[in-house]
C-alpha positions as CSV (number, residue, x, y, z in Angstrom):
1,X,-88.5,-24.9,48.4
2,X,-86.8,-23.0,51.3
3,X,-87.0,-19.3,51.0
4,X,-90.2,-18.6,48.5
5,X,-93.5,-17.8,50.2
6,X,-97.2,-18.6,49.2
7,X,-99.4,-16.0,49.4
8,X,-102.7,-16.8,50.8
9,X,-105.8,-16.4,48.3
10,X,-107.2,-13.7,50.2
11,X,-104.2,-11.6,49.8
12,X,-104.3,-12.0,46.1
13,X,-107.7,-10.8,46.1
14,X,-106.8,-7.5,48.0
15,X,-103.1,-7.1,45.9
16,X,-105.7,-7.0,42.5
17,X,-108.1,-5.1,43.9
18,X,-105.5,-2.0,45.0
19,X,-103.9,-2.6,41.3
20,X,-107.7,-2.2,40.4
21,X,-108.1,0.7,42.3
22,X,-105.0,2.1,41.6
23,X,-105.7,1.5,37.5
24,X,-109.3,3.3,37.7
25,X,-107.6,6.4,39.6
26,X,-105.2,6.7,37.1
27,X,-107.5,6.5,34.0
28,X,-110.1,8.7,35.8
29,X,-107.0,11.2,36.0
30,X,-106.2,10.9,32.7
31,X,-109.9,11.0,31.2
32,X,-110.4,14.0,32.7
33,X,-107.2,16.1,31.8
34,X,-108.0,14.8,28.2
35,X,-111.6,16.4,28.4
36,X,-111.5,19.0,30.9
37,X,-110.8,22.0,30.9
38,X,-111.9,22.8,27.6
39,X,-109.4,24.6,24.8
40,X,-110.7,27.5,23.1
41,X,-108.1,28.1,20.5
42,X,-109.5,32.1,20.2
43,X,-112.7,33.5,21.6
44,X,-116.1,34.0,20.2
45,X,-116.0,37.0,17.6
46,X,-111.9,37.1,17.6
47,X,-109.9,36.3,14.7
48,X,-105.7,35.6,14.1
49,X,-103.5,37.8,12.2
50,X,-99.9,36.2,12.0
51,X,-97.1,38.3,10.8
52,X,-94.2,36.1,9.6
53,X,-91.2,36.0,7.0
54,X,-87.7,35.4,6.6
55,X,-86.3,38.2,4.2
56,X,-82.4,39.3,4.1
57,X,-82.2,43.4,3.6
58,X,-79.8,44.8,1.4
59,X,-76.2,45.5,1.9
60,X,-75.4,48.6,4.0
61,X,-72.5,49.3,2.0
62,X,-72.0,49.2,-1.8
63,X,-69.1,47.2,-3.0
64,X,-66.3,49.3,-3.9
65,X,-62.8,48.7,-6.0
66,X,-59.7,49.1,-4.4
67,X,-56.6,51.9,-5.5
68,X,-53.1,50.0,-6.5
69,X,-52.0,52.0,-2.9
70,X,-54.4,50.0,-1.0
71,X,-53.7,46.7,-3.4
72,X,-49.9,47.4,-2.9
73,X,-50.0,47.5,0.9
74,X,-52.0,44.3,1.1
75,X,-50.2,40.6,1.4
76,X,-49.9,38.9,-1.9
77,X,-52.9,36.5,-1.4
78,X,-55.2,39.4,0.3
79,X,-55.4,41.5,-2.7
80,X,-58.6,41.1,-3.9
81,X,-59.8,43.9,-5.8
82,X,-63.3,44.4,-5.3
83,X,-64.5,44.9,-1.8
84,X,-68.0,43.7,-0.4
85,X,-69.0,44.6,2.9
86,X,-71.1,42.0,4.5
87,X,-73.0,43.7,7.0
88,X,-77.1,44.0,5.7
89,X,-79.9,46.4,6.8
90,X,-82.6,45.8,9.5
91,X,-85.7,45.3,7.8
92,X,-88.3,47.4,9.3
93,X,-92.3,46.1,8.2
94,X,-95.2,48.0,9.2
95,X,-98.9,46.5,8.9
96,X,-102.0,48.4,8.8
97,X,-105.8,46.8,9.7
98,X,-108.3,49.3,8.6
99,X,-105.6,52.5,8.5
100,X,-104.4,52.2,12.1
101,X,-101.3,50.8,12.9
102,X,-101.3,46.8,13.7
103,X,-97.6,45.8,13.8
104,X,-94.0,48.1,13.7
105,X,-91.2,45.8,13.6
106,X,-87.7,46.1,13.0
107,X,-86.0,43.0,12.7
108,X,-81.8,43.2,12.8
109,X,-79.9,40.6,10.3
110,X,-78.8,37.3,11.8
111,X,-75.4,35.5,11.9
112,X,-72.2,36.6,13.5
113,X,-71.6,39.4,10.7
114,X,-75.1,40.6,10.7
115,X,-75.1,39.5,7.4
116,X,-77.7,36.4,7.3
117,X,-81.7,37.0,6.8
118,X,-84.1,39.1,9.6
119,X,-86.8,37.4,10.3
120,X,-90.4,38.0,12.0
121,X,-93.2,36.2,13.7
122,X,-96.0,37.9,15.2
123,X,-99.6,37.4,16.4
124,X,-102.5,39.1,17.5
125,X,-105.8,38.4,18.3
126,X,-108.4,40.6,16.5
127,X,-112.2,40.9,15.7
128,X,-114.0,39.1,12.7
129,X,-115.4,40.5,10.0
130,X,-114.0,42.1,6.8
131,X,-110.4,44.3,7.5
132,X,-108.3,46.1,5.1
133,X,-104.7,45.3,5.6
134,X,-102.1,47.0,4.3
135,X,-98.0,45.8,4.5
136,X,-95.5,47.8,3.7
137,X,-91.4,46.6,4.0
138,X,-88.1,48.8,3.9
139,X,-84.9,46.7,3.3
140,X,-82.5,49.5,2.8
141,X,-80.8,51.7,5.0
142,X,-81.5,54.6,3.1
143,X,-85.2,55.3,1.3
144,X,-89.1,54.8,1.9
145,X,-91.1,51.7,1.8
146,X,-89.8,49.3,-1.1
147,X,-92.5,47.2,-1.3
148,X,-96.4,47.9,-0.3
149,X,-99.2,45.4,-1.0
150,X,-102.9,45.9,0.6
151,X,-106.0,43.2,0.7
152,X,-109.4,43.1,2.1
153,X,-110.2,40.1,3.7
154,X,-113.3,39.1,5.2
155,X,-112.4,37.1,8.6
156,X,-114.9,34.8,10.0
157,X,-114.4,34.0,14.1
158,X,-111.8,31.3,14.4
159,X,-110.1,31.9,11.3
160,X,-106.4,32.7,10.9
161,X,-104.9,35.2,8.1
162,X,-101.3,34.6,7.9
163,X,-99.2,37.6,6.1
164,X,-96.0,36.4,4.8
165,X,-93.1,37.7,2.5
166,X,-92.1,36.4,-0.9
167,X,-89.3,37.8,-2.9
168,X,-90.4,37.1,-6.0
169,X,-94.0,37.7,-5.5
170,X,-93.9,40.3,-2.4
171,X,-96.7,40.2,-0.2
172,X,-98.9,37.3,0.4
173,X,-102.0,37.1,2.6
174,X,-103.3,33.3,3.0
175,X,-106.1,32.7,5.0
């Protein structure tokens, strides 16, 4: 067989005992990113409060019907005669841990004609033990606080209390 070389046993020996080499450095590598350093999700004595919803405020304009002037001066298939302005209000949400202020948020409406849903995440680490929350949310552009809902939750270290919005039922607090 011209061209194909033999290798000699004693080069086999050392080619499987770099791959060996090189196998146990890798796995060593690996064992140790998969053990060390250790994760510590939150610190002893902290808890998790998570702020989050998806909520669409109300229209900033009322819909209003149009005059047969304003009709008359329109193009045949543009004369619709109720008006709806698309455009929604920033929902602004305010939460409360123990009557001091925890989160202030004023979340703008999505979508090209700020007329889609705001929504909010936030998180922040605080100490266990038992809080009273309170959430209050303004949808409107004009007004106070539409809806308020309050808890008391005991939090043990490590847990998470998640806060979330529900039209139908308003404020939820899992956790």
């Amino acid at each position: 067989m011209a061209g194909t070389t033999q290798r000699s046993p004693a080069a086999r020996i050392v080619n499987y005992a770099l791959q060996a080499v090189c196998y146990a450095a890798f796995i060593g590598v690996v064992g140790y990113f998969a053990t060390s350093p250790p994760y510590v999700h939150l610190p002893e004595g902290q808890a998790l409060v998570k702020l989050t919803f998806q909520h669409a405020g109300q229209r900033k304009e009322a819909c209003h019907e149009r005059t047969p002037e304003e009709l008359a001066k329109l193009a045949p298939n543009m004369r619709a005669a109720t008006v709806c302005p698309r455009e929604r209000a920033p929902v602004a949400v305010e939460i409360e841990m123990d009557g001091k202020p925890l989160f202030a948020v004023v979340a703008p409406p999505t979508g090209l004609s700020k007329d889609g849903a705001s929504t909010v995440y936030r998180r922040l680490a605080i100490p266990a033990g038992e809080h009273r929350f309170v959430a209050k949310m303004k949808d409107t552009v004009a007004g106070d606080f539409g809806f308020v809902g309050s808890r008391t939750v005991d939090l043990k270290s490590g847990r998470i209390l998640v806060i979330d919005f529900d039209a139908k039922d308003g404020w939820v607090f899992r956790g």
